[in-house]
C-alpha positions in Angstrom: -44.9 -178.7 -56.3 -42.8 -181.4 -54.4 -41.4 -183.9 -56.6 -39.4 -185.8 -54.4 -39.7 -189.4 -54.0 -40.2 -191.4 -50.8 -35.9 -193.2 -50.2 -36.4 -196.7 -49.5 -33.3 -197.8 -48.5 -31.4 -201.1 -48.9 -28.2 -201.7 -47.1 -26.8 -205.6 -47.9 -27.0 -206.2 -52.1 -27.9 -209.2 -52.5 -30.8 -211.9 -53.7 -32.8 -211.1 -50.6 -32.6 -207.6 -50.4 -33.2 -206.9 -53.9 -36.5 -209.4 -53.4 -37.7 -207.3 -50.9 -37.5 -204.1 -52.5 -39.0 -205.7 -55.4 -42.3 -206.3 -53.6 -42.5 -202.6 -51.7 -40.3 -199.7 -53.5 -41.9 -199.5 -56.6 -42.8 -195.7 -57.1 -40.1 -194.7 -55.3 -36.6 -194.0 -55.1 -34.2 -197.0 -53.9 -30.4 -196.6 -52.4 -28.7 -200.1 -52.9 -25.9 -199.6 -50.6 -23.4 -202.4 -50.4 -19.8 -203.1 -48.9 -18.7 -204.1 -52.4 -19.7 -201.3 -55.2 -20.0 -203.6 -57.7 -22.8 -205.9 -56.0 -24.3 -202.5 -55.5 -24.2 -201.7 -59.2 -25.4 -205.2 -60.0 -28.4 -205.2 -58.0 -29.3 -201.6 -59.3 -28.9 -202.3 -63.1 -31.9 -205.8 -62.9 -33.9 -203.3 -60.7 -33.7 -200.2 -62.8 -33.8 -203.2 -66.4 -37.0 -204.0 -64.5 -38.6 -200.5 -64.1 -37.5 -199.2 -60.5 -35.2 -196.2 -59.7 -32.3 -197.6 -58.3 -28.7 -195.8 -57.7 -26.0 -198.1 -56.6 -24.1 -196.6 -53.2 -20.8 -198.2 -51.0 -21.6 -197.9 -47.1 -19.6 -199.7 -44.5 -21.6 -201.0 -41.7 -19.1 -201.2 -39.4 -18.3 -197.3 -39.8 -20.9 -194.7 -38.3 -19.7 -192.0 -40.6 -20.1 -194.6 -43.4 -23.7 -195.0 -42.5 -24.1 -191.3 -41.8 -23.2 -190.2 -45.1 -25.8 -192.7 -46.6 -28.4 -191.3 -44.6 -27.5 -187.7 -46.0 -27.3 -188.8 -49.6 -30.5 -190.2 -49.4 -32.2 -187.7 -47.6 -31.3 -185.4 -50.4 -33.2 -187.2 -52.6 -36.5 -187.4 -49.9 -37.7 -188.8 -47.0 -36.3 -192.2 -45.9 -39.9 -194.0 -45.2 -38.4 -198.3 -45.8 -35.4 -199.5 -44.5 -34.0 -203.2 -45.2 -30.9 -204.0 -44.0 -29.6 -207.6 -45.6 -26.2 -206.9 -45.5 -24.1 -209.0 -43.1 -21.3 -211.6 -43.0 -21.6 -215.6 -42.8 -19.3 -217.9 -40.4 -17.4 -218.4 -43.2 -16.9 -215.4 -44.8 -14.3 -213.6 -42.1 -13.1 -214.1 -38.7 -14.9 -213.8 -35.7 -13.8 -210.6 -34.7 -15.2 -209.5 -37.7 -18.3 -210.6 -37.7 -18.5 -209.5 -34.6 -17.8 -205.7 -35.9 -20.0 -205.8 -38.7 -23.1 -208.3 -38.0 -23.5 -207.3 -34.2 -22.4 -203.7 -34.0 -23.2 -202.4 -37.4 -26.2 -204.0 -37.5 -27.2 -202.2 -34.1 -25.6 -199.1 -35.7 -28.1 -199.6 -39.0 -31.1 -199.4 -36.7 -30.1 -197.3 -34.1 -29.1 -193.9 -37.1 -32.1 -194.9 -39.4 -34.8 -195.0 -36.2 -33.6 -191.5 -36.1 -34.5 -190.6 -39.2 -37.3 -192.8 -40.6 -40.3 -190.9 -41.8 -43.4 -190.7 -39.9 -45.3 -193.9 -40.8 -42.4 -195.5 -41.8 -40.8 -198.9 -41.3 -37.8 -201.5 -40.9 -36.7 -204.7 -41.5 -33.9 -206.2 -40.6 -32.6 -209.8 -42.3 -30.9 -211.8 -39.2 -30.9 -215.9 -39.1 -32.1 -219.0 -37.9 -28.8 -219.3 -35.8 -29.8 -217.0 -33.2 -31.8 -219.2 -32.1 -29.3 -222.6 -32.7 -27.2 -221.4 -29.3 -27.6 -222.3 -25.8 -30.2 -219.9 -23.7 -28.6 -216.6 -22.7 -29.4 -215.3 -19.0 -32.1 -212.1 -18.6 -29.5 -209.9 -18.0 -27.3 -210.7 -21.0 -30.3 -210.5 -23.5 -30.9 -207.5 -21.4 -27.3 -206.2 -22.6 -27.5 -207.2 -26.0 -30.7 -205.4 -26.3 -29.9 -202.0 -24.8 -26.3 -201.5 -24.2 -25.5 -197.9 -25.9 -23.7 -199.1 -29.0 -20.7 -197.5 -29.0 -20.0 -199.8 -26.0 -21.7 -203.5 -27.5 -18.3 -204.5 -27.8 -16.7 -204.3 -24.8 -19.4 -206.4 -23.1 -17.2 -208.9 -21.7 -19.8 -211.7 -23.0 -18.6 -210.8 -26.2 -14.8 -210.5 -25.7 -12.1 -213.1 -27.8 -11.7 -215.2 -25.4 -15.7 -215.6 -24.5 -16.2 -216.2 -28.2 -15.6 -220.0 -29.5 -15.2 -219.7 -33.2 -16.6 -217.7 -36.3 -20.2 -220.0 -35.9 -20.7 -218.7 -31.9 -19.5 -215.2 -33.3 -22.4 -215.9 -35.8 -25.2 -217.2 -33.7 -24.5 -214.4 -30.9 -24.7 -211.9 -33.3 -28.2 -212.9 -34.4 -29.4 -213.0 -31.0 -28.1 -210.1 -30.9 -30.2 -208.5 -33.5 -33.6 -209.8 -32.4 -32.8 -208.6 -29.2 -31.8 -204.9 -30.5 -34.9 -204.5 -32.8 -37.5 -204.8 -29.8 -35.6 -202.6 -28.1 -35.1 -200.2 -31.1 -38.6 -200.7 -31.8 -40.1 -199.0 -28.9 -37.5 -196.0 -30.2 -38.8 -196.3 -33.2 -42.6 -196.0 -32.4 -41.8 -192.5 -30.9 -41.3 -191.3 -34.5 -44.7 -193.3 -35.6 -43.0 -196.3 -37.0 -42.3 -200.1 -36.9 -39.2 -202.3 -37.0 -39.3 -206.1 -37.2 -36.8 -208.6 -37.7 -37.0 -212.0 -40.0 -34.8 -215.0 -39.5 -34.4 -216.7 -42.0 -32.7 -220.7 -42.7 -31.4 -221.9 -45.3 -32.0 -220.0 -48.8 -31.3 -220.6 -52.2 -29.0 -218.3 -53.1 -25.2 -217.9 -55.5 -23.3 -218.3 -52.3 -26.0 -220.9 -50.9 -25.4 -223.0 -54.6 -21.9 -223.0 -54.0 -22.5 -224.5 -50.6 -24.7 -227.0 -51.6 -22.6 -228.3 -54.3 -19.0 -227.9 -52.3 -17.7 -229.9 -49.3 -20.2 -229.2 -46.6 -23.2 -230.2 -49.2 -24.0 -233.6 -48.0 -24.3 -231.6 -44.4 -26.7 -229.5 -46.2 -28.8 -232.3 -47.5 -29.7 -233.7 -44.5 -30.9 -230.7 -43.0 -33.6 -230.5 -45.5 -34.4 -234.1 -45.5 -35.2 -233.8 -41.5 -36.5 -230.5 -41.5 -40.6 -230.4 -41.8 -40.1 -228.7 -45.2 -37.6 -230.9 -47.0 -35.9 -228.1 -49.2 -34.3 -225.0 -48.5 -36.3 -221.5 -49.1 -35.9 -218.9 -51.8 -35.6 -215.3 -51.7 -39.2 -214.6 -52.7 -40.5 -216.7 -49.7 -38.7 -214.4 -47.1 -40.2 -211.2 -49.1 -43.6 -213.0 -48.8 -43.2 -211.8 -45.0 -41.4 -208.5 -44.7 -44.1 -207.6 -47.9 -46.6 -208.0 -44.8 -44.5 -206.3 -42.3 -44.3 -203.5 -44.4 -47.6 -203.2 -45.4 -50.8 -201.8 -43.6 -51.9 -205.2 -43.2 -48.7 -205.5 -40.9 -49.5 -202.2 -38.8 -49.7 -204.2 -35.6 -46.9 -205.8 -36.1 -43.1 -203.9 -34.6 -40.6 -205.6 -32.1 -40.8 -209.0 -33.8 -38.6 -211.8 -35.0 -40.0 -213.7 -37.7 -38.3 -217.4 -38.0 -38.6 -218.8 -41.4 -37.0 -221.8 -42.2 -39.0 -224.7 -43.2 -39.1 -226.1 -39.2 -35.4 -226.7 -39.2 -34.9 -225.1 -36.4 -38.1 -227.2 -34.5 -36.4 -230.3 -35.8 -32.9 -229.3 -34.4 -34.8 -229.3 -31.0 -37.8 -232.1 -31.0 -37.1 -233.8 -34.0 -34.7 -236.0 -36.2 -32.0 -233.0 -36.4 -31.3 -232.5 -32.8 -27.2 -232.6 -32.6 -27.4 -236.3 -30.9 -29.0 -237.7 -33.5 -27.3 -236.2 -36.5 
């Protein structure tokens, strides 16, 4: 008799990842694989205090053989049929280069070595943000580039060189265009192995690091987002894994190749309403 598990797989410990898993690993095994061990370890710990089987791994994104050897420990523990990737930098967390290597690229990596494992009937998500969609319109052709450039080559596009790239924000926002872009492309990929890949962007969400944010210098910046966005308040963790419980679900079976914006109608606002950038 076969004991083994189904290997959901989270790469990116954190609030939203570990409220995802909470709403579709339980009964199976979950890899919490993180950057930082100890974020890993963290997020393991409340799942397992809370009933799950969780084991706490260190992957770096930005490294293939990184990700490759995650893929082999937990395929030695079953067949990988979820995969959430949450992991990622903010504009303020590194330099743009950086963010470049591990948001864009590793990212595209994440989806490109799990859509070549994922079990039959499986599924993705991917956690990207509201500010791919905050930047100027890119041509056909450069969505076109961002979607299916091979991905040992993403960062030599020259749309994505030093001196292309403004500051850590642009690094930011192209990134997230970035990843929409990818997962349709990875999607149809992904569908040859009977499975589905969507994409959620979120906005604002209350999280340690969002706290901090809210209460430092920048908070009064904060504030008025939420005060002209349709919503009024930032989102929590759970409200993101309302969605990608649906994506991941039968009831979400149609569903591969999407980007799911949720953030209150900030971004609407930043457009037609009382946030667009002349009027803040």
């Amino acid at each position: 008799m076969n004991t083994k598990k189904d290997i959901i797989v989270l790469t990116g410990a954190g609030q939203l990842g570990m409220a995802i898993v909470r709403r579709v690993a339980y009964g199976n095994k979950i890899f919490v694989a993180d950057w930082k061990i100890e974020n890993a370890e963290a997020i393991s710990k409340i799942l397992r205090e809370s009933g799950f089987d969780a084991i706490p791994y260190k992957v770096d994104i930005s490294d293939r053989l990184s990700i490759l050897e995650l893929i082999n420990a937990a395929q030695k523990e079953g067949e990988i049929s979820m995969f959430i990737n949450a992991a990622g930098l903010s504009p303020s967390q590194s330099t743009k280069e950086h963010i470049l290597q591990v948001d864009l690229y590793g990212t595209a990596m994440l989806l490109e070595e799990f859509g070549k494992v994922i079990k039959e009937g499986g599924n993705g998500v991917t956690i990207s943000s509201q500010s791919g969609y905050r930047m100027p319109a890119l041509t056909t052709e450069e969505d076109r580039l961002l979607a299916t450039t091979p991905t040992e080559n993403l960062l030599s596009l020259e749309m994505l060189q030093p001196d292309k790239i403004k500051d850590t924000l642009h690094a930011y926002q192209i990134s997230k265009r970035c990843n929409g872009k990818r997962v349709m492309a990875e999607a149809v990929k992904w569908a040859q192995r009977g499975a589905r890949l969507n994409c959620i962007s979120p906005g604002i969400i209350v999280t340690p690091l969002a706290l901090d944010e809210f209460n430092g210098p920048r908070g009064d910046f904060y504030k008025n987002m939420f005060a002209k966005s349709p919503a009024g308040r930032p989102g929590i963790a759970d409200e993101v894994a309302n969605v990608a419980e649906l994506l991941m679900s039968e009831k979400g079976a149609f569903i591969t190749g999407s980007d799911f914006l949720i953030d209150g109608g900030a971004t609407a606002s930043y457009f037609y309403g009382p946030l667009q950038p002349d009027t803040l």
